[in-house]
N, CA and C atoms as an extended XYZ file, in Angstrom:
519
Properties=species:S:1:pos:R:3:atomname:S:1:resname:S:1:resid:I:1 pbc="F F F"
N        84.415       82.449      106.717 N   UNK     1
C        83.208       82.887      107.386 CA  UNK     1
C        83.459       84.288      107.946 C   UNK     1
N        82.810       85.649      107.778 N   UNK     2
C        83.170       86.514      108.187 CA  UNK     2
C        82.777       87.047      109.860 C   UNK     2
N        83.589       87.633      110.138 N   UNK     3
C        83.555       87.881      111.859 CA  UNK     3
C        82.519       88.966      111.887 C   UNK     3
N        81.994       88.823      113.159 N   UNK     4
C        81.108       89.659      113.723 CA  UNK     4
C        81.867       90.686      114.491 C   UNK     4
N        81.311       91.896      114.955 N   UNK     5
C        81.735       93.289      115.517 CA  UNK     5
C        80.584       93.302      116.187 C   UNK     5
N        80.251       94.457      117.063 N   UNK     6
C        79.534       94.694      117.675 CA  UNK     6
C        78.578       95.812      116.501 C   UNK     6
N        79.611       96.467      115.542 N   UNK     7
C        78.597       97.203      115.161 CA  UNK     7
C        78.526       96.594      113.699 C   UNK     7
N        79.401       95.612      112.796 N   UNK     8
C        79.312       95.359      111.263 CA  UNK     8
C        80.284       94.240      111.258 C   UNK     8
N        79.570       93.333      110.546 N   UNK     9
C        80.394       92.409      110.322 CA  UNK     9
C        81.985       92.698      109.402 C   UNK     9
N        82.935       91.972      109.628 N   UNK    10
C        84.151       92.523      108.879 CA  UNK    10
C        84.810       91.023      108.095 C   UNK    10
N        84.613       91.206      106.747 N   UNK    11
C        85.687       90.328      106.250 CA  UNK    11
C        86.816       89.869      106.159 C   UNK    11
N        86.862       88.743      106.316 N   UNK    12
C        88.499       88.331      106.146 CA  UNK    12
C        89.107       88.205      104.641 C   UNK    12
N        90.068       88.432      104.903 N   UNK    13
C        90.544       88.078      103.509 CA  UNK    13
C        90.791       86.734      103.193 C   UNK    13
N        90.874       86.262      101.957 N   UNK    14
C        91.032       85.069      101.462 CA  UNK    14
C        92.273       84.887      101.677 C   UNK    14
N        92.491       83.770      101.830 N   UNK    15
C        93.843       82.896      102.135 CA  UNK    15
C        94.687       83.319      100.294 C   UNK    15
N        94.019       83.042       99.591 N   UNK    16
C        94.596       83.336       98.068 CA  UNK    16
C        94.791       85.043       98.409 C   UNK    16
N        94.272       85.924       98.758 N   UNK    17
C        94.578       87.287       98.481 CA  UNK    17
C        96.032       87.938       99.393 C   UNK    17
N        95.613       86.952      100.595 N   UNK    18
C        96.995       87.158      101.474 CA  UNK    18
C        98.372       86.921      100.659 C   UNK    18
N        98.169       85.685       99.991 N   UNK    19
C        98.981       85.280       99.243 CA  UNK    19
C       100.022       86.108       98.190 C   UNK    19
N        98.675       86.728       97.176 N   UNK    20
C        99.004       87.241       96.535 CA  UNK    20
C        99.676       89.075       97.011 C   UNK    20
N        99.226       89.423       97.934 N   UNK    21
C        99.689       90.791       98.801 CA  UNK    21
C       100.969       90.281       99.168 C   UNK    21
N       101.171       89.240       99.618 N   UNK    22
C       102.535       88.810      100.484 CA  UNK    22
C       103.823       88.851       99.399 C   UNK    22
N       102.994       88.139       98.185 N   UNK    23
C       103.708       88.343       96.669 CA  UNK    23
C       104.632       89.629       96.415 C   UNK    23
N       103.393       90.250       96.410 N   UNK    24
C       103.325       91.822       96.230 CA  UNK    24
C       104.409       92.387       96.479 C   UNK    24
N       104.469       91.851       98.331 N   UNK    25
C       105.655       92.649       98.916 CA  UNK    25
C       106.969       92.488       98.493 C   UNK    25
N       107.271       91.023       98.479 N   UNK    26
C       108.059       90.273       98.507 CA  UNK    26
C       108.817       90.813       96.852 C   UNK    26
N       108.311       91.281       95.644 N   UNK    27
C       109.188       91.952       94.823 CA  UNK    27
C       109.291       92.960       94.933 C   UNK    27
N       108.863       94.080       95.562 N   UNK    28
C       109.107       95.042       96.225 CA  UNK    28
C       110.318       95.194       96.620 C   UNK    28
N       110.552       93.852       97.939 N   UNK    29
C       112.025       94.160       98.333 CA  UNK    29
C       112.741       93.582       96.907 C   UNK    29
N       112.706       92.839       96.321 N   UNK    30
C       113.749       92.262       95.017 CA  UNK    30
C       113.671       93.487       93.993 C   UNK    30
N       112.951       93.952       94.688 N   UNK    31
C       113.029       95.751       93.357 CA  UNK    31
C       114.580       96.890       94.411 C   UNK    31
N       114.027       96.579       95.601 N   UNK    32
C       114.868       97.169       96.725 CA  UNK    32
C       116.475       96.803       97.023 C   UNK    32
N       116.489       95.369       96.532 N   UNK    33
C       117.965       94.774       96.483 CA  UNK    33
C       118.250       95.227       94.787 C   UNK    33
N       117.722       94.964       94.178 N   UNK    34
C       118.310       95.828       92.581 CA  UNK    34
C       118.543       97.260       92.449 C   UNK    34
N       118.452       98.212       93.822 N   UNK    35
C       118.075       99.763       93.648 CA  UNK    35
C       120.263      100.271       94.413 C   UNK    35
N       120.230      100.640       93.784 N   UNK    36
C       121.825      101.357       94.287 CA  UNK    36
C       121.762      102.042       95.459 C   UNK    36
N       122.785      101.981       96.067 N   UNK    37
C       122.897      102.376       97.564 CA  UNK    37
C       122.146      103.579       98.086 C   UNK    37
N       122.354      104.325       96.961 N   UNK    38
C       122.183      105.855       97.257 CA  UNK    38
C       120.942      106.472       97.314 C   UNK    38
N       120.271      105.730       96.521 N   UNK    39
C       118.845      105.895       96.524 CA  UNK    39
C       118.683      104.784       97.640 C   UNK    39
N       118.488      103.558       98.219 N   UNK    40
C       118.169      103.016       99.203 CA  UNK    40
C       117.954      103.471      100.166 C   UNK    40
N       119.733      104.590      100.615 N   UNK    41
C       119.965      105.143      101.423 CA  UNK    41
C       119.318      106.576      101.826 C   UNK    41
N       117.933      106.932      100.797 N   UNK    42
C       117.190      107.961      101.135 CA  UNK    42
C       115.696      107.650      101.352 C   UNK    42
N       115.718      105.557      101.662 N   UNK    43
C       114.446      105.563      101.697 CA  UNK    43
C       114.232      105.693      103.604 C   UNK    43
N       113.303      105.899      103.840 N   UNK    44
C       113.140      105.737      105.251 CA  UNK    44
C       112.698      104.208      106.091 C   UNK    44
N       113.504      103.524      106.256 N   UNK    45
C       113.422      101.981      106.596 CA  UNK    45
C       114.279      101.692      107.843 C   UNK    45
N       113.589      100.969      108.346 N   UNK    46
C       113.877      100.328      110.122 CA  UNK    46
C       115.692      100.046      109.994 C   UNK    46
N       116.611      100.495      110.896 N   UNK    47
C       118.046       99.562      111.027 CA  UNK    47
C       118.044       98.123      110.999 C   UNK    47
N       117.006       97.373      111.190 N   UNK    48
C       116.608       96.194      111.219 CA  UNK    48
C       116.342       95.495      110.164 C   UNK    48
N       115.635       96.123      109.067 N   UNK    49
C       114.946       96.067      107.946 CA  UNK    49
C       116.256       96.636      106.756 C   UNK    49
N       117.503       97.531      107.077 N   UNK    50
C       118.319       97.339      106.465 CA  UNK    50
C       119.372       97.009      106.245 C   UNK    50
N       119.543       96.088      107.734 N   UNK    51
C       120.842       95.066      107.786 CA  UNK    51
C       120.422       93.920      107.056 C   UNK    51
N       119.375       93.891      107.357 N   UNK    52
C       118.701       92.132      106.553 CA  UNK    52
C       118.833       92.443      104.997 C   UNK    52
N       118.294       93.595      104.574 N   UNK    53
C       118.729       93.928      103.016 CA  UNK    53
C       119.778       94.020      102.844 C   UNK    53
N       121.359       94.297      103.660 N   UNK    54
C       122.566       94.417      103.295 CA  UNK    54
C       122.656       93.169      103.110 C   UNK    54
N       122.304       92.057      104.184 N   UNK    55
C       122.779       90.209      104.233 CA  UNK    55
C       122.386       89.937      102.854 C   UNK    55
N       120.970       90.089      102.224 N   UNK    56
C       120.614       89.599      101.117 CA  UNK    56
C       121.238       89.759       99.950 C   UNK    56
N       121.350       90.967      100.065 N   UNK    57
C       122.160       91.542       98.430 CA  UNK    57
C       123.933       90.939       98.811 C   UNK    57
N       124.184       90.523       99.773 N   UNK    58
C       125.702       89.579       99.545 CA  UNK    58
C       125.317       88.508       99.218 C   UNK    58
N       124.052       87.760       99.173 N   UNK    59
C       123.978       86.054       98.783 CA  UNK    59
C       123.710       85.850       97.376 C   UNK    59
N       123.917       85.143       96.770 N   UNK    60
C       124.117       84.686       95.791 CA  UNK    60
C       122.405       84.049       95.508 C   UNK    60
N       122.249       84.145       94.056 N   UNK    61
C       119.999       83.538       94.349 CA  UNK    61
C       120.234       82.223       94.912 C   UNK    61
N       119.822       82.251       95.761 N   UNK    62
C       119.420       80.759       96.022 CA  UNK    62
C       118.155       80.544       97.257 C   UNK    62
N       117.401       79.599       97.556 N   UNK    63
C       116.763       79.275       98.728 CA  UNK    63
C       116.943       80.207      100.175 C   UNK    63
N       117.944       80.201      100.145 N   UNK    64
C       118.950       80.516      101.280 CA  UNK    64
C       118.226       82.416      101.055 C   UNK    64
N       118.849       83.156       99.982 N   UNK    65
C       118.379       84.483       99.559 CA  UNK    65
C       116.701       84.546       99.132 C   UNK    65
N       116.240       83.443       98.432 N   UNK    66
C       114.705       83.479       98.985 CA  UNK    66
C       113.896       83.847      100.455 C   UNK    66
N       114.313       82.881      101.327 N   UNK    67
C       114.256       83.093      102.486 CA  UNK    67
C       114.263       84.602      103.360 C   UNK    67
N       115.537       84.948      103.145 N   UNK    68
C       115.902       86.291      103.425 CA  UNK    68
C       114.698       87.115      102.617 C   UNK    68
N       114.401       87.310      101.485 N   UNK    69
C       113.458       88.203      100.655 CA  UNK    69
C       112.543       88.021      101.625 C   UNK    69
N       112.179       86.689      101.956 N   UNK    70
C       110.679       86.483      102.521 CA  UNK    70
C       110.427       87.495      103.918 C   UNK    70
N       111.946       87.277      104.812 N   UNK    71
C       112.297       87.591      105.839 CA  UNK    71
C       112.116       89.845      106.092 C   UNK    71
N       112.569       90.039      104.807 N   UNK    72
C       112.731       91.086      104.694 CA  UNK    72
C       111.002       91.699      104.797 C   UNK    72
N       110.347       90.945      103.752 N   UNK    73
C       108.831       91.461      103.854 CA  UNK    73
C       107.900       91.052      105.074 C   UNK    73
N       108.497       91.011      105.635 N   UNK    74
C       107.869       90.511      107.142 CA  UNK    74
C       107.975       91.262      107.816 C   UNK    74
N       108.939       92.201      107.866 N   UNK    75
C       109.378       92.883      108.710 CA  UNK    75
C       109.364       94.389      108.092 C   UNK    75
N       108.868       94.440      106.619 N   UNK    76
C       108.502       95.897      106.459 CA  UNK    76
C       107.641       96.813      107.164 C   UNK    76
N       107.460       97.642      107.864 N   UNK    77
C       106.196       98.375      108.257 CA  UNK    77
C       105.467       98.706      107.398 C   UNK    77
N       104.311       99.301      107.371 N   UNK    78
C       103.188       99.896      106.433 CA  UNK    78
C       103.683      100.887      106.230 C   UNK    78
N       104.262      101.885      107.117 N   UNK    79
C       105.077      103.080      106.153 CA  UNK    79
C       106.178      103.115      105.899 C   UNK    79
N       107.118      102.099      105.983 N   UNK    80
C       107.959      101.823      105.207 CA  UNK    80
C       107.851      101.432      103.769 C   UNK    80
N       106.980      100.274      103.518 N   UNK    81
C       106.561       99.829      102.413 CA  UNK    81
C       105.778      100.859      101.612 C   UNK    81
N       105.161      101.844      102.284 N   UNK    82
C       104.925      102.813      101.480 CA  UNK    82
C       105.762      103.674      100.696 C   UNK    82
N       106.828      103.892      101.446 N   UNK    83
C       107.720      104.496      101.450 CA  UNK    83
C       108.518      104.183       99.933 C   UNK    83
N       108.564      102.735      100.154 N   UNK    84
C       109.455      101.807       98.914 CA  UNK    84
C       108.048      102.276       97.561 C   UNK    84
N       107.036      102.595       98.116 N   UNK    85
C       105.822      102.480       96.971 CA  UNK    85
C       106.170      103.472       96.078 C   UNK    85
N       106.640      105.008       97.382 N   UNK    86
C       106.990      105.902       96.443 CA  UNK    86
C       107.669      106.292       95.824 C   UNK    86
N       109.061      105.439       95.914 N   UNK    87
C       109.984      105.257       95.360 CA  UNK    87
C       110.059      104.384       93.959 C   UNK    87
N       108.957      103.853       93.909 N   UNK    88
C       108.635      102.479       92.753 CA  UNK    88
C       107.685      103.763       91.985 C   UNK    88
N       107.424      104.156       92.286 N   UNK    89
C       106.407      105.123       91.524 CA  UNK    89
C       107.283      106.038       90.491 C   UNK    89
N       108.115      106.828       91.964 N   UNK    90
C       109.295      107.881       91.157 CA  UNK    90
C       109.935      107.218       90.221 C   UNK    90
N       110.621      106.313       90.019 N   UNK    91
C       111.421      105.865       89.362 CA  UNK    91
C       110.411      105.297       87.984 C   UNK    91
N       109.056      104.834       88.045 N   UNK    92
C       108.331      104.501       87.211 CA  UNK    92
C       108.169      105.912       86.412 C   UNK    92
N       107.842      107.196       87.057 N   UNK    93
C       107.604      108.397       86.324 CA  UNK    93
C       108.542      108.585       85.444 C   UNK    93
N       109.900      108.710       85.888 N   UNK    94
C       111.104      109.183       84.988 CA  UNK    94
C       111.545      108.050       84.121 C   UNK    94
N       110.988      106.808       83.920 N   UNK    95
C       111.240      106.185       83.248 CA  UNK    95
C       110.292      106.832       82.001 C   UNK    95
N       108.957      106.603       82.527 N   UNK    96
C       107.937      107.262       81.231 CA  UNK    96
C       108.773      108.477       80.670 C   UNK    96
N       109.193      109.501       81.090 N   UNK    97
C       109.567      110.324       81.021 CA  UNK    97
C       110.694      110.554       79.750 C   UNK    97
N       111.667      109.706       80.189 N   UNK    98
C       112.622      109.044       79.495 CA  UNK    98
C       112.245      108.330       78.158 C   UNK    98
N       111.116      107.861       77.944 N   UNK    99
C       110.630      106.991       76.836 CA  UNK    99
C       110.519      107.813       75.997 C   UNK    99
N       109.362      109.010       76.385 N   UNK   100
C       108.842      110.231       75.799 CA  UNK   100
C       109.806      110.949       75.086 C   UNK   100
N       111.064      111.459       75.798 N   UNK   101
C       111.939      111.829       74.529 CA  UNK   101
C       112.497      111.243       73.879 C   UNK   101
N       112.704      110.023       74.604 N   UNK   102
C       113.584      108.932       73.257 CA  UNK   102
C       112.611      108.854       71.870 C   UNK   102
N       111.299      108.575       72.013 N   UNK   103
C       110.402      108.484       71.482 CA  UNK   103
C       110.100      110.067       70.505 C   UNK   103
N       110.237      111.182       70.817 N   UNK   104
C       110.320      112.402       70.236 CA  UNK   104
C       111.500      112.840       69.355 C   UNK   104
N       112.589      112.222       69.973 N   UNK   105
C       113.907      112.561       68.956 CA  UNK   105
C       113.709      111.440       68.611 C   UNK   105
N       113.220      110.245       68.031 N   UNK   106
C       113.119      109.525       66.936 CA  UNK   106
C       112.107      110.489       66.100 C   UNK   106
N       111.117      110.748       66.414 N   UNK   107
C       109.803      110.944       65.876 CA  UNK   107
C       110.631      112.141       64.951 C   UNK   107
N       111.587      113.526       65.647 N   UNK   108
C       111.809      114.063       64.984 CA  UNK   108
C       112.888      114.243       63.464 C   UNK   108
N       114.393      112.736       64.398 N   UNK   109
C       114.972      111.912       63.493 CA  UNK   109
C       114.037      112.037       61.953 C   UNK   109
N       113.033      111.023       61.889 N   UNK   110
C       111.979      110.568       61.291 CA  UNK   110
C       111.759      111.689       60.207 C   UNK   110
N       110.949      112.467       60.754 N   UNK   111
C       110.275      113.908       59.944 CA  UNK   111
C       111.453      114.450       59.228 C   UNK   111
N       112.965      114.290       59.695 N   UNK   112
C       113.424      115.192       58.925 CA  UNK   112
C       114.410      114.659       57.318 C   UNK   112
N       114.470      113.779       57.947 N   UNK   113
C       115.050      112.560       56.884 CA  UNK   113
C       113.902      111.995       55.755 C   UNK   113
N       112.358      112.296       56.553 N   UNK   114
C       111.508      112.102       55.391 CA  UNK   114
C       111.710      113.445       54.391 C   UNK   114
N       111.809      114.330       54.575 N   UNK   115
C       111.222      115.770       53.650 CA  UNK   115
C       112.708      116.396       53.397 C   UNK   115
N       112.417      116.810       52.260 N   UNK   116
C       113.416      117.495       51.321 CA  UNK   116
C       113.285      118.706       51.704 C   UNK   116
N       114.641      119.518       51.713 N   UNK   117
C       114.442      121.205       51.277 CA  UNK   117
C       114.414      121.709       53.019 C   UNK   117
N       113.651      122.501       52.885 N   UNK   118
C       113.660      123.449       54.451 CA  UNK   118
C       113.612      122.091       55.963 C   UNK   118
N       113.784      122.215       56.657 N   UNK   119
C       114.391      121.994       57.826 CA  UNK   119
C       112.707      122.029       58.715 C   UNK   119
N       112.161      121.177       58.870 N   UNK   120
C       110.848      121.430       59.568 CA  UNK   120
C       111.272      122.360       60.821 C   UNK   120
N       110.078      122.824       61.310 N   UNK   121
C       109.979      123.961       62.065 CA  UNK   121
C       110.026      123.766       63.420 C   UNK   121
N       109.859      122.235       63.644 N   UNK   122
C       109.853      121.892       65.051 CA  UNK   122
C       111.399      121.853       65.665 C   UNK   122
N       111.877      121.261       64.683 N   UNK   123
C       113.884      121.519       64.734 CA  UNK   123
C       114.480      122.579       64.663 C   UNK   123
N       113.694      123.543       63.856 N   UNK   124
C       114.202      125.308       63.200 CA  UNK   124
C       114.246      125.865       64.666 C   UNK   124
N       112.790      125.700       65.396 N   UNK   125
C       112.794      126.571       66.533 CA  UNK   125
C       113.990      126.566       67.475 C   UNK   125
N       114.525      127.754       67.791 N   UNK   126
C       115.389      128.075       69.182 CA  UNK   126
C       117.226      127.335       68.721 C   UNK   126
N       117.142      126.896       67.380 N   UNK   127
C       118.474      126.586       66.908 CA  UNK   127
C       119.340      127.317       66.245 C   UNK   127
N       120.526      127.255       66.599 N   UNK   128
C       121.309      128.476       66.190 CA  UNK   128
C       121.560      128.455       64.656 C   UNK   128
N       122.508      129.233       63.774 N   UNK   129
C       122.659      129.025       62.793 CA  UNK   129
C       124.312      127.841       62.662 C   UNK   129
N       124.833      127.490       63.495 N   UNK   130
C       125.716      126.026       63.626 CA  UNK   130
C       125.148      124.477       63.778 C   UNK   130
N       123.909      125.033       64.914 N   UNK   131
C       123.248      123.408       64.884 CA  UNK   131
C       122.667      123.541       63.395 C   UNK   131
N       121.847      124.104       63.018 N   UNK   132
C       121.144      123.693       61.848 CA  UNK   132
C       122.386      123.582       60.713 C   UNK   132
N       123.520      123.731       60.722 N   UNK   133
C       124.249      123.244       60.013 CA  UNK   133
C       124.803      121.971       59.714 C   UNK   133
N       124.800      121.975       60.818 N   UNK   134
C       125.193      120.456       62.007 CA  UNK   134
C       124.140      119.440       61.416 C   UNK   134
N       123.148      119.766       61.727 N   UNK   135
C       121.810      119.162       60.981 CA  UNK   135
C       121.393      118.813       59.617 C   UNK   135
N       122.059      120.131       58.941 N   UNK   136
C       122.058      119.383       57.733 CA  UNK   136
C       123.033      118.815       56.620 C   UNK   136
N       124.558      118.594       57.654 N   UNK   137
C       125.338      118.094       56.979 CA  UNK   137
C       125.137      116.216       57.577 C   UNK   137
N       124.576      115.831       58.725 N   UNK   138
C       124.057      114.916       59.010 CA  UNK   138
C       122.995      114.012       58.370 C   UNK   138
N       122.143      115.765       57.983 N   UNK   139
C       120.824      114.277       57.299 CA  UNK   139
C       121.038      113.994       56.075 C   UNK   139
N       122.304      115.074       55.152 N   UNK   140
C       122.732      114.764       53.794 CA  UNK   140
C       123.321      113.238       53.988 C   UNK   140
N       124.392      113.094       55.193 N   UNK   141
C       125.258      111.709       55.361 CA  UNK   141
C       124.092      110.670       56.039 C   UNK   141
N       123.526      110.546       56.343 N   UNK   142
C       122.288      109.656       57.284 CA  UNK   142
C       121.716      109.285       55.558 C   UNK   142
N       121.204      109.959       54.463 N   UNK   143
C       120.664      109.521       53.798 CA  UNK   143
C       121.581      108.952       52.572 C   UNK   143
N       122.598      109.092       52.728 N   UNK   144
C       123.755      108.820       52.091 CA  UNK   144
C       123.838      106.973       52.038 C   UNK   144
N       124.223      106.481       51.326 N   UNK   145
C       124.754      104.881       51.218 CA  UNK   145
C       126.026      104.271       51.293 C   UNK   145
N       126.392      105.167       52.126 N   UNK   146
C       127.974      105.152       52.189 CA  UNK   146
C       128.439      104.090       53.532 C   UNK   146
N       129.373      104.164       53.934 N   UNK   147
C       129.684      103.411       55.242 CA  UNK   147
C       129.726      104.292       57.024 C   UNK   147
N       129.599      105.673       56.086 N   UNK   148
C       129.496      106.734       57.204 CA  UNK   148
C       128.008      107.144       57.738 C   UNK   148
N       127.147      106.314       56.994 N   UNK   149
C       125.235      106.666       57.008 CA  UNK   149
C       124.925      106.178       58.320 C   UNK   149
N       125.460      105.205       58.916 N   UNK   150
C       125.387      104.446       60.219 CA  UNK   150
C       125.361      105.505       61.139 C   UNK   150
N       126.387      105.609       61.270 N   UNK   151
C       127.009      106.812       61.835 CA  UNK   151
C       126.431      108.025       62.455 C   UNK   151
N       126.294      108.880       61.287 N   UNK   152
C       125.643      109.891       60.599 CA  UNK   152
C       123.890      109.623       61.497 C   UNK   152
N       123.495      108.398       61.364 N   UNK   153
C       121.846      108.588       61.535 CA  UNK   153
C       121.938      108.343       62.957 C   UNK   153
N       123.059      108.173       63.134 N   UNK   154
C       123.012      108.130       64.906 CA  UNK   154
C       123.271      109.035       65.538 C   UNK   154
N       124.413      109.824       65.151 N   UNK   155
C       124.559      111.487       65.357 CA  UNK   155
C       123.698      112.408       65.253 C   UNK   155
N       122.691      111.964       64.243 N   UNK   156
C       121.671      113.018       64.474 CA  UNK   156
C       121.157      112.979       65.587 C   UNK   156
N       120.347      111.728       65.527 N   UNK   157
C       119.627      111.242       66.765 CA  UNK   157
C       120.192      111.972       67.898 C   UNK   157
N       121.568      111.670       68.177 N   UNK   158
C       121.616      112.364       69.549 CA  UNK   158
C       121.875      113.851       69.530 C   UNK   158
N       121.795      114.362       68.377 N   UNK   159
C       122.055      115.679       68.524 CA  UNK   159
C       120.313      116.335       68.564 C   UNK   159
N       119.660      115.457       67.960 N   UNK   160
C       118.106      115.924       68.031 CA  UNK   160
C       117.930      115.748       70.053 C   UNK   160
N       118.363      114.238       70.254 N   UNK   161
C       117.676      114.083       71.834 CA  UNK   161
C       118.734      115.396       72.785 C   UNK   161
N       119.695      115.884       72.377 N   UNK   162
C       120.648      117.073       73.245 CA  UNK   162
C       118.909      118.105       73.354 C   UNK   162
N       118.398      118.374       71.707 N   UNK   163
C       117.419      119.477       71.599 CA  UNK   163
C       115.971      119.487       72.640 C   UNK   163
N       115.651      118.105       72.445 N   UNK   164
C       114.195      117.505       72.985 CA  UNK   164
C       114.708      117.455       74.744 C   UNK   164
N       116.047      117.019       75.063 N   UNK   165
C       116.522      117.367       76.759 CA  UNK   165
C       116.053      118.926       76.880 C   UNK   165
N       117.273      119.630       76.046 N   UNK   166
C       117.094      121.041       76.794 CA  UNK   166
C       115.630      121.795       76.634 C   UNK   166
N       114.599      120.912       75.243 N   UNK   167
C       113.305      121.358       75.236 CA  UNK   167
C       112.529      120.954       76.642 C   UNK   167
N       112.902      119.682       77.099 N   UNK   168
C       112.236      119.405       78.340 CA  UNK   168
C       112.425      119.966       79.463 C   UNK   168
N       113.931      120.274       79.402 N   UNK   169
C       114.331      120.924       80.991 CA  UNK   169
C       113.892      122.326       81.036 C   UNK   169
N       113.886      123.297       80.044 N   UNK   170
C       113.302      124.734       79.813 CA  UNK   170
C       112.057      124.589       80.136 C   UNK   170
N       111.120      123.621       79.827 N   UNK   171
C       109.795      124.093       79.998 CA  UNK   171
C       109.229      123.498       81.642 C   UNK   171
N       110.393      122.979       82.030 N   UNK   172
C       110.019      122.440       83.651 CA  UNK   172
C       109.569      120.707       83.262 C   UNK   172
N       109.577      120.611       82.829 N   UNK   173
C       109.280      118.781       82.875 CA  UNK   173
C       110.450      117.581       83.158 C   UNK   173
């Protein structure tokens, strides 16, 4: 039944939505006990709020470390938990981030092992005359049927993702 104000009535929330917010929090901190010290140690969180996260991350899963999780989100503040938000965010960005070139030095892997003859242009650019050597004594062995092709198609790969890094870090991304 929603409450009256003097100037607008104000809703309550549903018993199910509390629920599910309380949820919410509650992997938040289990995102917070999986996060390494160092980053923890730059979030901004109560002395209170990170002795109870030190107790947790020594217990072993059980009831006992349920509890504690529960304990922990109880006691987050609103800008603390924000805090953890923006940290769940950052770490969500550079993951995308991370996909994107893995995903590009395949893509370029791909293109070059498809086509014969010249060296597509997206690889040509800004490479010296050693990498592109490098390059194409690789995609000769990558397309090869030998026992060294394994190898070979993996070496490229990371010699393409070295290119697609320093393409990312040059242009600021």
């Amino acid at each position: 039944m929603p409450r009256t104000t003097d100037t607008a009535p104000v809703e309550k929330p549903s018993k199910s939505a509390l629920k599910r917010q309380q949820q919410s929090i509650q992997e938040r901190v289990k995102w917070l006990l999986e996060m390494p010290d160092s980053r923890l140690r730059t979030l901004a969180l109560g002395d209170r709020v990170r002795e109870e996260l030190r107790i947790a991350r020594a217990m072993s899963p059980s009831g006992s470390r349920n509890r504690q999780i529960r304990l922990v989100a109880r006691l987050l503040a609103p800008d603390e938990l924000a805090a953890v938000e923006r940290a769940l965010d950052a770490a969500r960005g550079a993951s995308e981030v991370e996909n994107a070139r893995h995903r590009r030095a395949e893509q370029l892997r791909e293109e070059l092992l498809a086509t014969d003859g010249a060296i597509p242009e997206a690889i040509r650019d800004n490479a010296s005359a050693a990498e592109l050597a490098e390059i194409e004594r690789l995609r000769a062995a990558a397309r090869g049927a030998g026992p060294g092709s394994r190898h070979a198609y993996r070496d490229l790969f990371r010699l393409l993702r070295k290119r697609v890094d320093s393409d990312y870090s040059g242009s600021g991304t």
